[in-house]
C-alpha positions as CSV (number, residue, x, y, z in Angstrom):
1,X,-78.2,-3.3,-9.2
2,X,-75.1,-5.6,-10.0
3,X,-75.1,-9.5,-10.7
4,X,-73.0,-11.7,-9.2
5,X,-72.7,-15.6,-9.4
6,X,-70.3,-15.9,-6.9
7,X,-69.6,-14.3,-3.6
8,X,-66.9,-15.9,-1.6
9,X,-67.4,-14.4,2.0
10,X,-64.4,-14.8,4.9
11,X,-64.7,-14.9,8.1
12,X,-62.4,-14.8,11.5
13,X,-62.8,-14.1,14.6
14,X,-60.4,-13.9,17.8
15,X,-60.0,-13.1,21.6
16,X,-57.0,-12.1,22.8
17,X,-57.0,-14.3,26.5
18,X,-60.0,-16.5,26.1
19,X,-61.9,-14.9,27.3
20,X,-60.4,-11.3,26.4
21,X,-60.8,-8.3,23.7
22,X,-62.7,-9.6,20.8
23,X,-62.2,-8.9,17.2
24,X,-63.8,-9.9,14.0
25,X,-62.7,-9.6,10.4
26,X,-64.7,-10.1,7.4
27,X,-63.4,-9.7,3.6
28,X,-65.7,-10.7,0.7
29,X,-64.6,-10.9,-2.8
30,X,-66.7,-11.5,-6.2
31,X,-66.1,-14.6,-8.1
32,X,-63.2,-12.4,-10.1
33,X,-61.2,-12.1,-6.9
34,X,-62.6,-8.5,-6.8
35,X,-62.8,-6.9,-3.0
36,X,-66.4,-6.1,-2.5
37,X,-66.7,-5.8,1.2
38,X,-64.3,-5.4,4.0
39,X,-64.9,-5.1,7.7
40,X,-63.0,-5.1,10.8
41,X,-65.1,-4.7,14.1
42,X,-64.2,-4.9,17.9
43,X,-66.7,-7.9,19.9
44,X,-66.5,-7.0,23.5
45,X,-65.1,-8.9,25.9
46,X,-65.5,-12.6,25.1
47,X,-63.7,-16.2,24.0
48,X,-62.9,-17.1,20.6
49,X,-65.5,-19.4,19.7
50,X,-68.0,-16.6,20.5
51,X,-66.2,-14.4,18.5
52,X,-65.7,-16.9,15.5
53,X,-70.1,-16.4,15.8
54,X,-70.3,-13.6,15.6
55,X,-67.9,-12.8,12.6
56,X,-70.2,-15.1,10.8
57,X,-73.6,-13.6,11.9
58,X,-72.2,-9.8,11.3
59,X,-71.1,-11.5,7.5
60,X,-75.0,-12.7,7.1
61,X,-76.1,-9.4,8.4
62,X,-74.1,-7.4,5.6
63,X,-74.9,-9.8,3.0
64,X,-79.0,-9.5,4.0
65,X,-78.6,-6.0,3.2
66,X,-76.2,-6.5,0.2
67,X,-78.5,-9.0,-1.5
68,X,-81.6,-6.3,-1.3
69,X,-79.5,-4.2,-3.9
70,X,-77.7,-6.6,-5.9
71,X,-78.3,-10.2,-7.5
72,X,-76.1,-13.1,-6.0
73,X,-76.1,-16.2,-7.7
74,X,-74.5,-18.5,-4.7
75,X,-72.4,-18.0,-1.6
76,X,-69.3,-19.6,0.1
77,X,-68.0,-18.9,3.3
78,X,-65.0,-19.8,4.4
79,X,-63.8,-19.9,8.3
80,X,-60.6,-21.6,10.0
81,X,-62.9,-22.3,12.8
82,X,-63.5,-26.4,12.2
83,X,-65.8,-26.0,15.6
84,X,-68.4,-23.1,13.9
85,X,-68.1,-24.8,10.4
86,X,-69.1,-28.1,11.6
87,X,-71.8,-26.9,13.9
88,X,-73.3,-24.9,11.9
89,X,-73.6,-27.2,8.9
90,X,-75.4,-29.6,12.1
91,X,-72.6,-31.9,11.9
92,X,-71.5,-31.6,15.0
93,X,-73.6,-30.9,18.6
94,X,-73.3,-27.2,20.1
95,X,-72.8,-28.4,23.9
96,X,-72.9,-24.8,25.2
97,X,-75.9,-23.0,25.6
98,X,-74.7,-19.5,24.3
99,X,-73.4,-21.0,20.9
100,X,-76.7,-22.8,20.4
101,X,-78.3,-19.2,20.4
102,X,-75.8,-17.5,17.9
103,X,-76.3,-21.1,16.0
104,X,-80.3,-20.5,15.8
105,X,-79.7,-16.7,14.9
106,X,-77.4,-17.9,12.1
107,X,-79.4,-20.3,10.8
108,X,-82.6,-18.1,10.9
109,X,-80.5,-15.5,9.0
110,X,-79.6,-17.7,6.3
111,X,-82.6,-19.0,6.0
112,X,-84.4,-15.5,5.6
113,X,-81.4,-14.7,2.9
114,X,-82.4,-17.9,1.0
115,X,-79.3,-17.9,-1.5
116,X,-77.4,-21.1,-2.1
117,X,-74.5,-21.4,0.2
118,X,-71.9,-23.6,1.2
119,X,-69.6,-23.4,4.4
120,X,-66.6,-24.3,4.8
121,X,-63.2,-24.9,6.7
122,X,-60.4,-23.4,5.3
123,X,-57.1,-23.7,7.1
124,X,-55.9,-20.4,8.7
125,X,-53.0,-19.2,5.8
126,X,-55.8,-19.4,3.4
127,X,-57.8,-16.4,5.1
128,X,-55.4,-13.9,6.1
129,X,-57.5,-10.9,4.9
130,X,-60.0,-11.8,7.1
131,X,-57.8,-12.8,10.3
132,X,-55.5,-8.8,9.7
133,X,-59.1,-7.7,10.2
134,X,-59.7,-9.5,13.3
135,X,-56.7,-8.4,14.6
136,X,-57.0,-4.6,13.7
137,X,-60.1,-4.9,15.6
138,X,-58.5,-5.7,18.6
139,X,-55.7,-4.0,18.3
140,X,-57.8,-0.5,18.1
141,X,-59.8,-2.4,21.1
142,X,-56.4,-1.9,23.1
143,X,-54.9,1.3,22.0
């Protein structure tokens, strides 16, 4: 079992045509700077909002399983969607019916993790790990 304070967990998720083929890319590094997790994974056909979800909810699926093995102090994730960030710390309304059930899945999930966390916007040159892996997953999606 390893012990970390901090994981910083990033997120991305695209559609190429909106809707279209769906990628998402997560990267997560230890409070060094240390890669712990990388993952690139193809959505389905759907808009970028949904996708922007579900990079998140894949992120809290990993990191329930993660945190069974390993202490983790806190977590912050950081997504260039302002529209996911804001919604899902209830700052904002989820109009749409379809985000309002990712949004409950979500929050159930962090909920069941129970770790500190934070979320938060990041503008788009700041997670570049995560957005290559969004786009590897749809490029494979179109090969």
């Amino acid at each position: 079992m390893a012990n970390f304070k901090l994981l910083k967990i990033f997120t991305d998720g695209g559609a190429r045509g909106n809707p279209g083929t769906a990628g998402i890319g997560i990267h997560v590094m230890d409070e060094g700077g240390f890669t712990i997790h990388d993952h690139s994974e193809y959505v389905g056909e759907t808009t970028n909002n949904v996708a922007e979800y579900k990079g998140l909810l894949i992120a809290l699926t990993w990191l329930e399983s993660f945190s069974k093995e390993n202490k983790i102090e806190k977590v912050e994730f950081f997504m260039d969607s302002k529209l996911v960030v804001e919604q899902i710390n209830k700052n904002w309304k989820i109009k749409q019916d379809h985000l309002a059930e990712l949004a409950f899945v979500i929050w159930e999930k962090l909920e069941k993790i129970s770790l500190p966390y934070k979320l938060s916007h990041i503008r788009r040159e700041k997670n570049k790990v995560a957005d290559l892996l969004a786009n590897q997953a749809m490029d494979s999606a179109q090969l």
